[in-house]
PyMOL Python script that loads the backbone (N, CA, C, O; Angstrom):
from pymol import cmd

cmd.read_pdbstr("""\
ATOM      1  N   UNK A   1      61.301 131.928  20.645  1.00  0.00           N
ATOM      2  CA  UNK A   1      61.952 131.209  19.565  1.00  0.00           C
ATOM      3  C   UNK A   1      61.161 129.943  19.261  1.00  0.00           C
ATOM      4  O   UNK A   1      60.545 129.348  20.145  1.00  0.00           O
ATOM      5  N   UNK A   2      61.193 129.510  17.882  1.00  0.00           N
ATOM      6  CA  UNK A   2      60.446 128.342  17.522  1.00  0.00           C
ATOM      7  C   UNK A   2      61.432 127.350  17.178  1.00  0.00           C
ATOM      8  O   UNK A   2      62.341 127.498  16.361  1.00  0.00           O
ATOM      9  N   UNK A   3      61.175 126.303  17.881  1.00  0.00           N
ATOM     10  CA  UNK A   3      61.478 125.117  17.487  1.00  0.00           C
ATOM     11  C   UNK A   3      61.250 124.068  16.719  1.00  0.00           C
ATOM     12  O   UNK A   3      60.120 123.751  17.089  1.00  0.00           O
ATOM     13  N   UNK A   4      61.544 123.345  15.934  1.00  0.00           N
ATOM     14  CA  UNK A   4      61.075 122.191  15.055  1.00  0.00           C
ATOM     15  C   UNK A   4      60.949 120.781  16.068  1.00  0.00           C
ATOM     16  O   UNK A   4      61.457 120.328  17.094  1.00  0.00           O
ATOM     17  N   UNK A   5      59.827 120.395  14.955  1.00  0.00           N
ATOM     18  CA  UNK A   5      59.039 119.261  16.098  1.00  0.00           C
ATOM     19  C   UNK A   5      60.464 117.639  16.007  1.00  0.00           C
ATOM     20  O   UNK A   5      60.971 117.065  15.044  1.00  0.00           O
ATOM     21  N   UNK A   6      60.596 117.483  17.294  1.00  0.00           N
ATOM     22  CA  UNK A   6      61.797 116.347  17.397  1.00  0.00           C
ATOM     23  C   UNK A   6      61.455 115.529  16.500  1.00  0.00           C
ATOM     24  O   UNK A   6      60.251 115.345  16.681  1.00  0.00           O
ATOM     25  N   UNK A   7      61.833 114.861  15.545  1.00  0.00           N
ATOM     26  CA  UNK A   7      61.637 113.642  15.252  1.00  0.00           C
ATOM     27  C   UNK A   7      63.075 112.605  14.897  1.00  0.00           C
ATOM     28  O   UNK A   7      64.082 113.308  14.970  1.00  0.00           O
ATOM     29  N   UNK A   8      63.362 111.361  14.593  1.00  0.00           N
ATOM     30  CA  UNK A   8      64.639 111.244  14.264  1.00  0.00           C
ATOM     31  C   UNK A   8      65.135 111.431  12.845  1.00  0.00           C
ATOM     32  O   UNK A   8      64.501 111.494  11.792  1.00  0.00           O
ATOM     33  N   UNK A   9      66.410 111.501  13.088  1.00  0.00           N
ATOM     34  CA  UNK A   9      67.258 111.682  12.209  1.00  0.00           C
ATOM     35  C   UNK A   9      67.066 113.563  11.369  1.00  0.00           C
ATOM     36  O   UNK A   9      67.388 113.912  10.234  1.00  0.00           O
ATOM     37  N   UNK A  10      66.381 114.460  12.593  1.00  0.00           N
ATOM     38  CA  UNK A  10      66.683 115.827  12.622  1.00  0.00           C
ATOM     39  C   UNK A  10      67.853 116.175  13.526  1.00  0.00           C
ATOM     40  O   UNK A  10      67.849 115.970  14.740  1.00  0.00           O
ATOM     41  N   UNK A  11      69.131 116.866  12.653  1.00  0.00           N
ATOM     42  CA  UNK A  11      70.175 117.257  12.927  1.00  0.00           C
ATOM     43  C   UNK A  11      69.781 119.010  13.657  1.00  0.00           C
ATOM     44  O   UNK A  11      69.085 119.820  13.046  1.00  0.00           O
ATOM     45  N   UNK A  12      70.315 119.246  14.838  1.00  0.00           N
ATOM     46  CA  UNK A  12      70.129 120.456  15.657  1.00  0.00           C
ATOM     47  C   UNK A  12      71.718 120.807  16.153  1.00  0.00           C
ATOM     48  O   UNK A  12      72.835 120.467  15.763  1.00  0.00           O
ATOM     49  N   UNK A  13      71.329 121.449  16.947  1.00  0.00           N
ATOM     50  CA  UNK A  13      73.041 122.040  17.902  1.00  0.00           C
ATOM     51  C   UNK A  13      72.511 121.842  19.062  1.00  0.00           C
ATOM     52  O   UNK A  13      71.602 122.494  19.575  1.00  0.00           O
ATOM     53  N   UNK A  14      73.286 120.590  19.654  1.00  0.00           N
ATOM     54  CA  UNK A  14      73.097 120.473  21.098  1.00  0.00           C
ATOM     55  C   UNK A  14      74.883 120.830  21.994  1.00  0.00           C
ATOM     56  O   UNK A  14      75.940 120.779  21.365  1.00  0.00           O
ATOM     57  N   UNK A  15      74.822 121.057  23.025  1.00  0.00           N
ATOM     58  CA  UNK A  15      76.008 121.062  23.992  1.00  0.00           C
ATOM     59  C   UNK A  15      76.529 119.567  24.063  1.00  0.00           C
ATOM     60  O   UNK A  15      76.910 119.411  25.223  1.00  0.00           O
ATOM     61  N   UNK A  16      76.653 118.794  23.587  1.00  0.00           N
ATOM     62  CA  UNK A  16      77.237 117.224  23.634  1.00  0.00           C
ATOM     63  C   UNK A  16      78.229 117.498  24.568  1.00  0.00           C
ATOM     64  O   UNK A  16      79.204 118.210  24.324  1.00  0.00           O
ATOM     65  N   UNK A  17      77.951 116.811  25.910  1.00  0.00           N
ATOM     66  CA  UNK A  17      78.943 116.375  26.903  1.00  0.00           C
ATOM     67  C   UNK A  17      79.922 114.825  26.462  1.00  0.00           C
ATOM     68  O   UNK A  17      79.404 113.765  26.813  1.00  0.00           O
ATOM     69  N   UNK A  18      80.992 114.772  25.876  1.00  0.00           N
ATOM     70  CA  UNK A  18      81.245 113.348  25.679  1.00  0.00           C
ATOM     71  C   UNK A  18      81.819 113.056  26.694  1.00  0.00           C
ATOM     72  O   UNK A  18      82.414 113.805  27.469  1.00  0.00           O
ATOM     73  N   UNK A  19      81.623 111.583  26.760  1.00  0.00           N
ATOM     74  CA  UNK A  19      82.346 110.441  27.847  1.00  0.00           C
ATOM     75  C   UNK A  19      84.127 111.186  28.843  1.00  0.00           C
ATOM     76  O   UNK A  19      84.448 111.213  30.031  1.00  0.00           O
ATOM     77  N   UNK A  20      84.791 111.635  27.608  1.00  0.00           N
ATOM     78  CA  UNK A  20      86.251 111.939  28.194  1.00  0.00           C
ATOM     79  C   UNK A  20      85.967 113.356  29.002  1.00  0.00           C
ATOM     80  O   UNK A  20      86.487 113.794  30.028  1.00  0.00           O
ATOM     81  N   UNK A  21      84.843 113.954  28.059  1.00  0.00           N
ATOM     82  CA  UNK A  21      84.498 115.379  29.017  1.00  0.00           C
ATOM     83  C   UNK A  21      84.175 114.795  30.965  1.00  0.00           C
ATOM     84  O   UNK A  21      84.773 114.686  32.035  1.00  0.00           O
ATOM     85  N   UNK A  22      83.301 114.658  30.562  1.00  0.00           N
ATOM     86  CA  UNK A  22      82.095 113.959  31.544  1.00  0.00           C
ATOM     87  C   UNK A  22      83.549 113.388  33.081  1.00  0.00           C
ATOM     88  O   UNK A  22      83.619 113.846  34.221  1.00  0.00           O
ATOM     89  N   UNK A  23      84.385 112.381  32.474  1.00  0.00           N
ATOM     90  CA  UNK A  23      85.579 111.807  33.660  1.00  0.00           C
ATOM     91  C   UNK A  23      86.377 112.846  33.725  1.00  0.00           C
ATOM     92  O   UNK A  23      87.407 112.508  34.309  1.00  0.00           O
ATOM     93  N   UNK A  24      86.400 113.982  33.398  1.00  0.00           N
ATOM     94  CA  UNK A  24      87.187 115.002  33.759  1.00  0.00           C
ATOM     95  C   UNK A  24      87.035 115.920  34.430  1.00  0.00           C
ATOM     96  O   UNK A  24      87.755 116.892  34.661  1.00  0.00           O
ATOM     97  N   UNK A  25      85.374 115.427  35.017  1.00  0.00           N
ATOM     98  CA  UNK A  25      84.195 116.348  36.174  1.00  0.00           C
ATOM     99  C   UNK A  25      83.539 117.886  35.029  1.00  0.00           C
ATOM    100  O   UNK A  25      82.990 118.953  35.304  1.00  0.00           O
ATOM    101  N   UNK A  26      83.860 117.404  34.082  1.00  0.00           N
ATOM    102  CA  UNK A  26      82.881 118.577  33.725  1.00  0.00           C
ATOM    103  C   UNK A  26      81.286 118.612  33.658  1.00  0.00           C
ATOM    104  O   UNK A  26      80.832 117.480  33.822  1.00  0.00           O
ATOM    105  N   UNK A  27      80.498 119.398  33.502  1.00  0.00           N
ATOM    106  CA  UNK A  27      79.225 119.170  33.561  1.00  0.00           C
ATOM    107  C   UNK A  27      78.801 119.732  32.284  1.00  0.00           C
ATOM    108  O   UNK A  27      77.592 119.511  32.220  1.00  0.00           O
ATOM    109  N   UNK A  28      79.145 120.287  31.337  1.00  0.00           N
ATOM    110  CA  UNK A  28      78.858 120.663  29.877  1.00  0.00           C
ATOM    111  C   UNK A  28      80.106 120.427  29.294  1.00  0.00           C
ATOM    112  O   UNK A  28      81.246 120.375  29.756  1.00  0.00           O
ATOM    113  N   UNK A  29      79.359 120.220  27.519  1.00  0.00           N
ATOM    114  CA  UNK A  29      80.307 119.847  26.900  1.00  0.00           C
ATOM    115  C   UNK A  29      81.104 121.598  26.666  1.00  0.00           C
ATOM    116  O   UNK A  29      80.794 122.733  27.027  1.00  0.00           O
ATOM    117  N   UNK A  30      82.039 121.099  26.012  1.00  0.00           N
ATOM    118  CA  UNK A  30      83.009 122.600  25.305  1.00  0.00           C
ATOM    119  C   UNK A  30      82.150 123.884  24.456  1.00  0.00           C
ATOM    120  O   UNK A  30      82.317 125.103  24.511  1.00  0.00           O
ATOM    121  N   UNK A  31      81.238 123.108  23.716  1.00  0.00           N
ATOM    122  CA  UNK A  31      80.988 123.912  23.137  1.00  0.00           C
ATOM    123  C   UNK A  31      79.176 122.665  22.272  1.00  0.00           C
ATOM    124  O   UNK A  31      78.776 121.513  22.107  1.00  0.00           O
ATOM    125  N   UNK A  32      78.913 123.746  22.109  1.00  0.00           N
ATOM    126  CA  UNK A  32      77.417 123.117  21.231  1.00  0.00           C
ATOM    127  C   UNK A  32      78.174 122.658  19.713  1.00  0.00           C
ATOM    128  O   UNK A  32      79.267 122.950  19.229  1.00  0.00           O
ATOM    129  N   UNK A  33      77.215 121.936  19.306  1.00  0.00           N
ATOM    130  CA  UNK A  33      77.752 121.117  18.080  1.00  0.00           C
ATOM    131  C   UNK A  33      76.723 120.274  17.521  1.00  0.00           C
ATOM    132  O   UNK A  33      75.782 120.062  18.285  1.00  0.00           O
ATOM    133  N   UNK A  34      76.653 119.621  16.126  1.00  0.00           N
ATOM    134  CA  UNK A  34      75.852 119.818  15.541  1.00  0.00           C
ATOM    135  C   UNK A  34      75.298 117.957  16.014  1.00  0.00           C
ATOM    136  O   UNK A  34      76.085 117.065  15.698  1.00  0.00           O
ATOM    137  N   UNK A  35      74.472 117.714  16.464  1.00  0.00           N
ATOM    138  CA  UNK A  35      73.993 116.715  16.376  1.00  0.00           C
ATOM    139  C   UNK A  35      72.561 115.524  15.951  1.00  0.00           C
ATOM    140  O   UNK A  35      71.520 115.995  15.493  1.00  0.00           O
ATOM    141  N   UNK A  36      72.672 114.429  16.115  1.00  0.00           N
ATOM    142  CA  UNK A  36      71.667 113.712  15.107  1.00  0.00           C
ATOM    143  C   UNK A  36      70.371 113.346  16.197  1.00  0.00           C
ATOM    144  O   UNK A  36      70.647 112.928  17.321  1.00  0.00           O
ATOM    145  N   UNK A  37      69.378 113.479  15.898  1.00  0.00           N
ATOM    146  CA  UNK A  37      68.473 113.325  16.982  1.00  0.00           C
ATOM    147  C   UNK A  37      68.280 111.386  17.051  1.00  0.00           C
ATOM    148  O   UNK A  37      67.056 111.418  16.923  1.00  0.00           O
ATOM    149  N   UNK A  38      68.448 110.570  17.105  1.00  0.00           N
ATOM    150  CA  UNK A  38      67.949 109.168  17.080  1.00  0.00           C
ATOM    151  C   UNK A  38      66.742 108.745  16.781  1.00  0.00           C
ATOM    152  O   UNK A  38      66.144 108.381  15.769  1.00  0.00           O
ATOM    153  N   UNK A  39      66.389 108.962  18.604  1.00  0.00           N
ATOM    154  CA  UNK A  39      65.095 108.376  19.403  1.00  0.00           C
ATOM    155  C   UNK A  39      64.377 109.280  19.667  1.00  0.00           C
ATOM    156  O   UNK A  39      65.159 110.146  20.059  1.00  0.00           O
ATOM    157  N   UNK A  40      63.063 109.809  19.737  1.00  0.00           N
ATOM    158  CA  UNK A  40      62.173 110.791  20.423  1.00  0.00           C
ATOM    159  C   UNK A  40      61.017 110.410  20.756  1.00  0.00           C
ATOM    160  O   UNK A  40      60.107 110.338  19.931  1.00  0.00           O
ATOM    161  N   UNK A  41      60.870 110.103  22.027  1.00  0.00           N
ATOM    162  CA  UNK A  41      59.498 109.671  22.814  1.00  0.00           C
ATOM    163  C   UNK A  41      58.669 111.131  22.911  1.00  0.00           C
ATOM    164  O   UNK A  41      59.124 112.123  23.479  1.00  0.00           O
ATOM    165  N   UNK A  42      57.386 111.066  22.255  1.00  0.00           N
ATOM    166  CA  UNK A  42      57.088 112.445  22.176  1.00  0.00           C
ATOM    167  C   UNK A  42      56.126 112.515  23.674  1.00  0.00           C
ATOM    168  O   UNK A  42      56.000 113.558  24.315  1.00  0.00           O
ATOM    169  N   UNK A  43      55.604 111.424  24.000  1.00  0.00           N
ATOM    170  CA  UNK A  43      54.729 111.721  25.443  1.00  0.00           C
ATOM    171  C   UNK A  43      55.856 112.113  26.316  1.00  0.00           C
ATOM    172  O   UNK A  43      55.943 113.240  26.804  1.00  0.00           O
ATOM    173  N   UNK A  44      56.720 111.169  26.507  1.00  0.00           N
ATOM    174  CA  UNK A  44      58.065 111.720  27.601  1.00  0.00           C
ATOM    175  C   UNK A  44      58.891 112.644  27.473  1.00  0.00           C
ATOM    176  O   UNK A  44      59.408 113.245  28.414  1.00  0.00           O
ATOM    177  N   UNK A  45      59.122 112.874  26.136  1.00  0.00           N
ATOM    178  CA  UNK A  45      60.038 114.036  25.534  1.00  0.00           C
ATOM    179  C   UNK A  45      61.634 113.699  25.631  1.00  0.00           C
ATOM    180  O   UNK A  45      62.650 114.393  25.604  1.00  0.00           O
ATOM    181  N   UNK A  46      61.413 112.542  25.736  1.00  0.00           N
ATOM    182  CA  UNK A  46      62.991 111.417  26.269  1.00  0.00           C
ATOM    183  C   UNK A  46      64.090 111.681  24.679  1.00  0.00           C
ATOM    184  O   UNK A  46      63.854 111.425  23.498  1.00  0.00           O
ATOM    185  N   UNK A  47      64.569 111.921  24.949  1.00  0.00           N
ATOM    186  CA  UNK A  47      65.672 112.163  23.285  1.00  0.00           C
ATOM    187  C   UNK A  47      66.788 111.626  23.836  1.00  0.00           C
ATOM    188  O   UNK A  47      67.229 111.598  24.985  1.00  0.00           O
ATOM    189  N   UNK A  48      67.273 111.075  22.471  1.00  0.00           N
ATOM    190  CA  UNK A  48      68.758 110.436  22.550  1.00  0.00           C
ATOM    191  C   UNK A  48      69.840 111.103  21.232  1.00  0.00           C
ATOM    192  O   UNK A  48      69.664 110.838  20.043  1.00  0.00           O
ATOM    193  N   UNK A  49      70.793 111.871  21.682  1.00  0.00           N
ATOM    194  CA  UNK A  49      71.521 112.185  20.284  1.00  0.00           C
ATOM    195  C   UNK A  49      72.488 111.857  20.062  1.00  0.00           C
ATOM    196  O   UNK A  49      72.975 111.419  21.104  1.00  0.00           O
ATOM    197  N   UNK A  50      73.237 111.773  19.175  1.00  0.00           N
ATOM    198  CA  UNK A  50      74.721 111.294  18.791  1.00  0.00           C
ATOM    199  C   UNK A  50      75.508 112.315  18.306  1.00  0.00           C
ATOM    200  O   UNK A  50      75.023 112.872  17.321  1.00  0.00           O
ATOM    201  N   UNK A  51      76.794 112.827  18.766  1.00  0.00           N
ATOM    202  CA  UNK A  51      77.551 113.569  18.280  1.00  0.00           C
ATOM    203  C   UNK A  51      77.617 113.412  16.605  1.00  0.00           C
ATOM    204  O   UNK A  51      77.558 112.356  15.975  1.00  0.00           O
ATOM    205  N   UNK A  52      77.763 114.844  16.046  1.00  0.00           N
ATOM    206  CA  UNK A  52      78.419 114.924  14.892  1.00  0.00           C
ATOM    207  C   UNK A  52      79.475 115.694  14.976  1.00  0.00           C
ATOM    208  O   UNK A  52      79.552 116.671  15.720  1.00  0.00           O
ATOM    209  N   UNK A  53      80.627 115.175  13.981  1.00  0.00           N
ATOM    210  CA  UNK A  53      82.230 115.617  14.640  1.00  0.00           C
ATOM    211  C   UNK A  53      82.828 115.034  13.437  1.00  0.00           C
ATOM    212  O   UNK A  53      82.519 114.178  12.609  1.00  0.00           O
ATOM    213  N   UNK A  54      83.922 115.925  13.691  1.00  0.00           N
ATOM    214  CA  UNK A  54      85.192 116.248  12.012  1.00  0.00           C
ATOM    215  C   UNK A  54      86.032 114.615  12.825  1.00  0.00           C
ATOM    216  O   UNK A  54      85.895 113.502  12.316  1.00  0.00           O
ATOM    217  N   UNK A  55      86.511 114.766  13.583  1.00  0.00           N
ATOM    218  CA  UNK A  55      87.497 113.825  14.568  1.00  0.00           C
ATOM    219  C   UNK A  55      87.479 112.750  14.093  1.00  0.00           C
ATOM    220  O   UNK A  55      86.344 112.488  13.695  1.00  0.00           O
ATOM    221  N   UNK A  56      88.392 111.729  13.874  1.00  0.00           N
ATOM    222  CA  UNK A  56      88.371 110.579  13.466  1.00  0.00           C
ATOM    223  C   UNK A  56      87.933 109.764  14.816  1.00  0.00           C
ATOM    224  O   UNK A  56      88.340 110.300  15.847  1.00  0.00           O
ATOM    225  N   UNK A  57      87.241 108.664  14.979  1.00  0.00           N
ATOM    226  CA  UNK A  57      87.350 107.908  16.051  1.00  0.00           C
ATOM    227  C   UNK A  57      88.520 107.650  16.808  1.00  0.00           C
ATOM    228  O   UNK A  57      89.633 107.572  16.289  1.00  0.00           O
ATOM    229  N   UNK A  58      88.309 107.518  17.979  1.00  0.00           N
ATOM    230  CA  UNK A  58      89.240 107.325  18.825  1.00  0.00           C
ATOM    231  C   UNK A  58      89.674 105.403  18.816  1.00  0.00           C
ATOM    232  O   UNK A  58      88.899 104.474  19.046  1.00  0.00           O
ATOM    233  N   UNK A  59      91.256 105.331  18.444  1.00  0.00           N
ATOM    234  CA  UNK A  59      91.763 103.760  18.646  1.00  0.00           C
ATOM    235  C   UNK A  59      90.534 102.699  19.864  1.00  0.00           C
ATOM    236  O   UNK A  59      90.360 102.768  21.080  1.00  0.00           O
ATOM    237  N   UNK A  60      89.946 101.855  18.845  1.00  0.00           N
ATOM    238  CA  UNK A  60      89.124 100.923  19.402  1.00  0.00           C
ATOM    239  C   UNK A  60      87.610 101.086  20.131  1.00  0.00           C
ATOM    240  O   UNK A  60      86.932 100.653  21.062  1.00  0.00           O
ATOM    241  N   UNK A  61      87.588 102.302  18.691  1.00  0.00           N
ATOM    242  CA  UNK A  61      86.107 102.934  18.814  1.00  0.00           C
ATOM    243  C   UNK A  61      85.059 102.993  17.135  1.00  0.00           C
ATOM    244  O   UNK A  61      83.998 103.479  16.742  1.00  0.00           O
ATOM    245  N   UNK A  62      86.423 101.993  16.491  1.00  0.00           N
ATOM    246  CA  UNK A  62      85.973 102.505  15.373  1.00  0.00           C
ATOM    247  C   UNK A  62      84.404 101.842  15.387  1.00  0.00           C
ATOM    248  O   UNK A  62      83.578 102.747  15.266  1.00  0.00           O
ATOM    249  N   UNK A  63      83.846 100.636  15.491  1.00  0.00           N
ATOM    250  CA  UNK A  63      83.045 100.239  15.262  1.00  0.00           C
ATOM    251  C   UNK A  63      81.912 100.577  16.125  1.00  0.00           C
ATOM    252  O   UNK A  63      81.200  99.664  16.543  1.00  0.00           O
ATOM    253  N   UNK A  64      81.599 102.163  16.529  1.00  0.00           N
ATOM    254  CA  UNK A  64      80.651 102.679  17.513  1.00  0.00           C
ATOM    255  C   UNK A  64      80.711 103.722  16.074  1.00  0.00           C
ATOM    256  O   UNK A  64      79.601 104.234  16.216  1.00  0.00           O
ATOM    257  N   UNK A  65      81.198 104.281  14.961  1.00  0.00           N
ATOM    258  CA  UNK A  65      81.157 105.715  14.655  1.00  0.00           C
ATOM    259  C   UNK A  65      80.897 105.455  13.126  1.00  0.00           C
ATOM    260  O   UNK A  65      81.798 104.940  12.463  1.00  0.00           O
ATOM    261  N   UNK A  66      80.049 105.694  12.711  1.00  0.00           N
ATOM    262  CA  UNK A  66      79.637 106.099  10.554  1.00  0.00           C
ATOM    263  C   UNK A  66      80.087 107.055  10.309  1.00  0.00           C
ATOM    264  O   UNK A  66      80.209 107.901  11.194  1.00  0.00           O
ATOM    265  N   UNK A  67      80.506 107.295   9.027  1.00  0.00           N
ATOM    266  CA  UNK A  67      80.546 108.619   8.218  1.00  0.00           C
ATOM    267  C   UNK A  67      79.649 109.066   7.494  1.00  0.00           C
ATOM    268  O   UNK A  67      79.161 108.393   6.587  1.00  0.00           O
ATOM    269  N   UNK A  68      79.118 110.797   7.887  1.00  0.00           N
ATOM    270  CA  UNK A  68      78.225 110.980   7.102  1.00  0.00           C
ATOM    271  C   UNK A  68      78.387 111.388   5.732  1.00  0.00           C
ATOM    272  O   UNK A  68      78.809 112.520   5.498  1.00  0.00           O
ATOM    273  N   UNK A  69      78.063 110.497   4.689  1.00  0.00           N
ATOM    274  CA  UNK A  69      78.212 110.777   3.635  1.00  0.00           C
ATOM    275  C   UNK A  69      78.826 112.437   2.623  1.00  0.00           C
ATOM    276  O   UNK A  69      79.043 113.380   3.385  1.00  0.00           O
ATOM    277  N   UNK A  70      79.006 112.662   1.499  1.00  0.00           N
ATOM    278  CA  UNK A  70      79.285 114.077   1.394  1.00  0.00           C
ATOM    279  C   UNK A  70      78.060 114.325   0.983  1.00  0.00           C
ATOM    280  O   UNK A  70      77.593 115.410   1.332  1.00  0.00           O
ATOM    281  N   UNK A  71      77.448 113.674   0.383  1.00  0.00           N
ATOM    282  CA  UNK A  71      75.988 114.740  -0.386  1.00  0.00           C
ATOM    283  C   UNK A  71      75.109 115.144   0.830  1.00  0.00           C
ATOM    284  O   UNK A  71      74.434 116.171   0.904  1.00  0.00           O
ATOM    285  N   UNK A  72      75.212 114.273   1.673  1.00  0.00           N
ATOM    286  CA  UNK A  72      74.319 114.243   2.751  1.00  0.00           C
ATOM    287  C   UNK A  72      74.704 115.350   3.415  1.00  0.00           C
ATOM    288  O   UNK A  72      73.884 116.260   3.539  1.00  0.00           O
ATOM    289  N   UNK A  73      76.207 115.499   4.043  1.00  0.00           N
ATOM    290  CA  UNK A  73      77.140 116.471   4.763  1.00  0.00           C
ATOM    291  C   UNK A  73      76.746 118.036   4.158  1.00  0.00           C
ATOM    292  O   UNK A  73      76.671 119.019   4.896  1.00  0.00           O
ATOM    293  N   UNK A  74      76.533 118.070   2.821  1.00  0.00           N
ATOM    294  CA  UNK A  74      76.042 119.619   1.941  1.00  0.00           C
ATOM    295  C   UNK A  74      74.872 119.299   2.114  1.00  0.00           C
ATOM    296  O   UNK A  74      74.484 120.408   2.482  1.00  0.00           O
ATOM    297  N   UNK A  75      73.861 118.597   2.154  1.00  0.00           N
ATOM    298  CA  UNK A  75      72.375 119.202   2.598  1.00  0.00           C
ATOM    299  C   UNK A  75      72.046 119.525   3.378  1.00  0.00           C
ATOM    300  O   UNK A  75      70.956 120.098   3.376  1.00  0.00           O
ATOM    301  N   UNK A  76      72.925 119.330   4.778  1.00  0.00           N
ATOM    302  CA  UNK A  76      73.055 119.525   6.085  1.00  0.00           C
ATOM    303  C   UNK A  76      73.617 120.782   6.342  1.00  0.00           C
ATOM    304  O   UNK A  76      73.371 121.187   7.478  1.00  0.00           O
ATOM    305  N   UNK A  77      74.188 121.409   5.754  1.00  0.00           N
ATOM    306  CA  UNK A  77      75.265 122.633   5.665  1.00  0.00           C
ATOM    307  C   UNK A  77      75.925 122.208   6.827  1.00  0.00           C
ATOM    308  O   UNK A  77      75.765 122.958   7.790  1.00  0.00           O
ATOM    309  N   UNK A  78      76.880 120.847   7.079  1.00  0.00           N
ATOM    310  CA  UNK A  78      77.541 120.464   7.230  1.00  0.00           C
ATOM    311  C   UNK A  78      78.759 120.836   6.396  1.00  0.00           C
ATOM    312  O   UNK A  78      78.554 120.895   5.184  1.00  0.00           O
ATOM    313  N   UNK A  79      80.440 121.193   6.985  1.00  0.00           N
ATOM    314  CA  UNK A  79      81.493 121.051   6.238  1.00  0.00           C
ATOM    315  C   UNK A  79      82.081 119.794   6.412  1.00  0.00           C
ATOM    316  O   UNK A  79      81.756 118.809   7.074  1.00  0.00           O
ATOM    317  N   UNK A  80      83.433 120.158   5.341  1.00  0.00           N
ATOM    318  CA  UNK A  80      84.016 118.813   5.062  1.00  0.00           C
ATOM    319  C   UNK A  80      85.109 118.944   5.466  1.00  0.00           C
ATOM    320  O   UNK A  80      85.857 118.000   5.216  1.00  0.00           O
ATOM    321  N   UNK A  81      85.753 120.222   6.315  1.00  0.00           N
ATOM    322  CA  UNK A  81      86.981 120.235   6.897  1.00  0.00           C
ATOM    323  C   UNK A  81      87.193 119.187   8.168  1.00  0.00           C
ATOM    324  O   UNK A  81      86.960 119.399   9.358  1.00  0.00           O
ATOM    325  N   UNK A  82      87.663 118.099   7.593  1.00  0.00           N
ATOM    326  CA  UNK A  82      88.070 116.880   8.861  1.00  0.00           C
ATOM    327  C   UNK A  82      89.604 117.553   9.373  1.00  0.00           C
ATOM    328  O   UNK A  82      90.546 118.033   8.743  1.00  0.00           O
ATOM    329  N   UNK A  83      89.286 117.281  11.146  1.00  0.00           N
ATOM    330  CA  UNK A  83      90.491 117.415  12.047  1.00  0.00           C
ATOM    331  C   UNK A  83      91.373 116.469  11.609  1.00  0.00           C
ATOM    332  O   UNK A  83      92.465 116.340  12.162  1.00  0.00           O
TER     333      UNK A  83
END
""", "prot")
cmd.dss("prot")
cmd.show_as("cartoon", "prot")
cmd.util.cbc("prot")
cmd.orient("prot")
């Protein structure tokens, strides 16, 4: 299988383990999901991603989370069905 070369702000499907997963002893997230690449150190291969998710932020998280735009959300073949 071929992969596209990391760079940021390329959206992929990673397994995102989040924080509430993670204290609940799990070691993978639920399920793969679509996320934003950041950072990519290409000598180290070090990546950092950020969940993408329908979910509204969680009470006293708002100012950790953006919305991705809608035009942006359809170039992405991203939907717009919010939880």
């Amino acid at each position: 299988m071929s992969y596209p070369t990391p760079v940021a702000g390329l959206v992929i499907r990673y397994n995102y383990l989040w924080d509430k997963e993670k204290s609940e002893g799990f070691a993978l997230g639920s399920k793969d999901r679509p996320c934003a690449i950041v950072v990519y150190h290409s000598r180290t291969n070090d990546t950092i991603v950020v969940p993408i998710t329908h979910s509204p932020p969680e009470l006293g998280e708002e100012d950790l989370s953006i919305e991705v735009p809608a035009e942006l959300r359809g170039q992405l073949g991203l939907d717009d069905d919010a939880n």
